[in-house]
matplotlib code that plots the C-alpha trace (Angstrom):
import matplotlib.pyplot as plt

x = [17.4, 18.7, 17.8, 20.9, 20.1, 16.2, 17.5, 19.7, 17.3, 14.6, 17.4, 18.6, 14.4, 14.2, 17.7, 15.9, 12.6, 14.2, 16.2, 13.3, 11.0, 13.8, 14.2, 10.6, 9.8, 12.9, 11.6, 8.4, 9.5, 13.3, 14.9, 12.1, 12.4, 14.7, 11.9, 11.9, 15.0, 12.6, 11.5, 15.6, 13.6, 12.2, 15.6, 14.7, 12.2, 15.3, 16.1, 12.6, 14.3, 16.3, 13.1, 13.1, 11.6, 11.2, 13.8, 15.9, 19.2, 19.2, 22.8, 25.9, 29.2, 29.2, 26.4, 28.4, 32.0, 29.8, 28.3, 31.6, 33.2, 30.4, 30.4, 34.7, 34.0, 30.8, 33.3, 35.8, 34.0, 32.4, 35.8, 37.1, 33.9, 33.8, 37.6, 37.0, 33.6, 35.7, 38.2, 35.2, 33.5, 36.8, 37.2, 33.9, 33.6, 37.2, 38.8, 37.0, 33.8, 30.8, 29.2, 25.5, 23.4, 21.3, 24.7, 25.8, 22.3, 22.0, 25.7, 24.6, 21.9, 23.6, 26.7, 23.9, 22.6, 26.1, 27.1, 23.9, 23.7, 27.5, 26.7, 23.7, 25.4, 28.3, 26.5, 24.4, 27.9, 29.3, 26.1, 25.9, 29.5, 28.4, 26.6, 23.6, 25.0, 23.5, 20.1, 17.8]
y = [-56.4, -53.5, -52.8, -54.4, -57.9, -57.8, -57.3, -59.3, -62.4, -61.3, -62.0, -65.2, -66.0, -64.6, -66.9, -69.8, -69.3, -68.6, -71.9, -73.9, -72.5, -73.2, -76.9, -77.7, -76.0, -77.9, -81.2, -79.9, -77.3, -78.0, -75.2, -72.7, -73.5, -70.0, -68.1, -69.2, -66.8, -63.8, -63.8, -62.6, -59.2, -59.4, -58.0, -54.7, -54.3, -54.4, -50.7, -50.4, -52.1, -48.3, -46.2, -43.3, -43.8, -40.9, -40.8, -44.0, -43.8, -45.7, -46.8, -46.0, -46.2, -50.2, -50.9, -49.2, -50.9, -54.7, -54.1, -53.0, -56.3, -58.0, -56.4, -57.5, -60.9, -61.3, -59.8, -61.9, -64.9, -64.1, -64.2, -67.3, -68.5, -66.8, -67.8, -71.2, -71.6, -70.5, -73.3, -75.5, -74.1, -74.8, -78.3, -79.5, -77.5, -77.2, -74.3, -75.2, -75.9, -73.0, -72.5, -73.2, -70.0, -71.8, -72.5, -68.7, -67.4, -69.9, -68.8, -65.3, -66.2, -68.3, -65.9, -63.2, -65.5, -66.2, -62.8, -62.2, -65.2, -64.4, -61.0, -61.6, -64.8, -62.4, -59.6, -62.2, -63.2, -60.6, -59.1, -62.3, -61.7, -58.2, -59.8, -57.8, -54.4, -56.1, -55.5, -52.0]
z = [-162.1, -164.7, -167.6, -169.3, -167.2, -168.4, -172.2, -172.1, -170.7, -173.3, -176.3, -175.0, -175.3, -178.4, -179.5, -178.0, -180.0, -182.8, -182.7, -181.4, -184.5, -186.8, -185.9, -185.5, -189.3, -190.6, -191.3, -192.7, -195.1, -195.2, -196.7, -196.5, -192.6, -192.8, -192.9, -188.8, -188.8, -188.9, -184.9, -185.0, -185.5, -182.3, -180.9, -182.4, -179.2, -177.1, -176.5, -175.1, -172.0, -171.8, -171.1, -168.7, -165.3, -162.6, -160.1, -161.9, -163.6, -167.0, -166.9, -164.9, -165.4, -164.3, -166.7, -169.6, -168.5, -168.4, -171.8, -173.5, -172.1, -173.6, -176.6, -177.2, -175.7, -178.5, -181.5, -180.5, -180.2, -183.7, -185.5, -184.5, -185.2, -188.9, -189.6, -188.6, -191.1, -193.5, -193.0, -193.1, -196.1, -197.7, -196.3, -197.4, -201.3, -201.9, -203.9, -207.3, -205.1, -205.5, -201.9, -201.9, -201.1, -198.6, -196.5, -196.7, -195.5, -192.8, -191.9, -191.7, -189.7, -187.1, -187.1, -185.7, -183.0, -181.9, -181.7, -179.7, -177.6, -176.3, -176.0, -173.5, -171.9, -170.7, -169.9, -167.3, -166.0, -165.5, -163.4, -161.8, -159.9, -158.9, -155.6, -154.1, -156.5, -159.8, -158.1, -159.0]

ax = plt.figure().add_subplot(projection="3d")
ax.plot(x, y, z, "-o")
ax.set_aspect("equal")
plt.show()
């Protein structure tokens, strides 16, 4: 498995924990349940997966070309995404309507664990065509 496959794999746990702490806080502490947003910060640990080893290339030109196909797939996702909320925030508060700070955090929040969650999901996809290569 490469070092982009294992990262990727740890942020789709860390997505997955984050959701899960989220949900589980939100009927206790309801708005406060944000504060389960902060395992998001887990993803910092990720460029750990990129150490040196002896006699082990880091990346190659494939691992490079997968994660910049990721990366467009995740931005792109990200904007219809955004564009649409916006149509929604507009739909539901209207143009004289002021947005609720909890719903523009929360956005922000969720917008990151889309881009990440794509980001991941594609880069597992696109390793998982790759046949017995995708191995190290």
């Amino acid at each position: 498995m490469s070092q982009a496959q294992k990262q990727a794999w740890f942020t789709l746990i860390v997505i997955a924990s984050t959701f899960a702490a989220v949900s589980v806080l939100y009927p206790f502490l309801g708005r406060a349940a944000a504060g389960g947003f902060g395992l998001f910060g887990f993803l910092g640990l990720g460029p750990l997966f990129y150490r040196r080893h002896r006699g082990q290339l880091v990346t190659d030109e494939r691992d490079q070309i997968i994660l910049q196909r990721s990366t467009l797939l995740a931005y792109s996702i990200f904007w219809v995404a955004f564009v649409a909320s916006a149509m929604l925030t507009l739909a539901v508060y209207g143009f004289d309507g002021a947005v609720p700070v909890p719903v523009v955090m929360n956005a922000l929040f969720c917008a990151m664990l889309l881009f990440a969650g794509t980001h991941a999901i594609a880069t597992l996809v696109q390793y998982g065509k790759g046949g017995v290569d995708a191995r190290s």
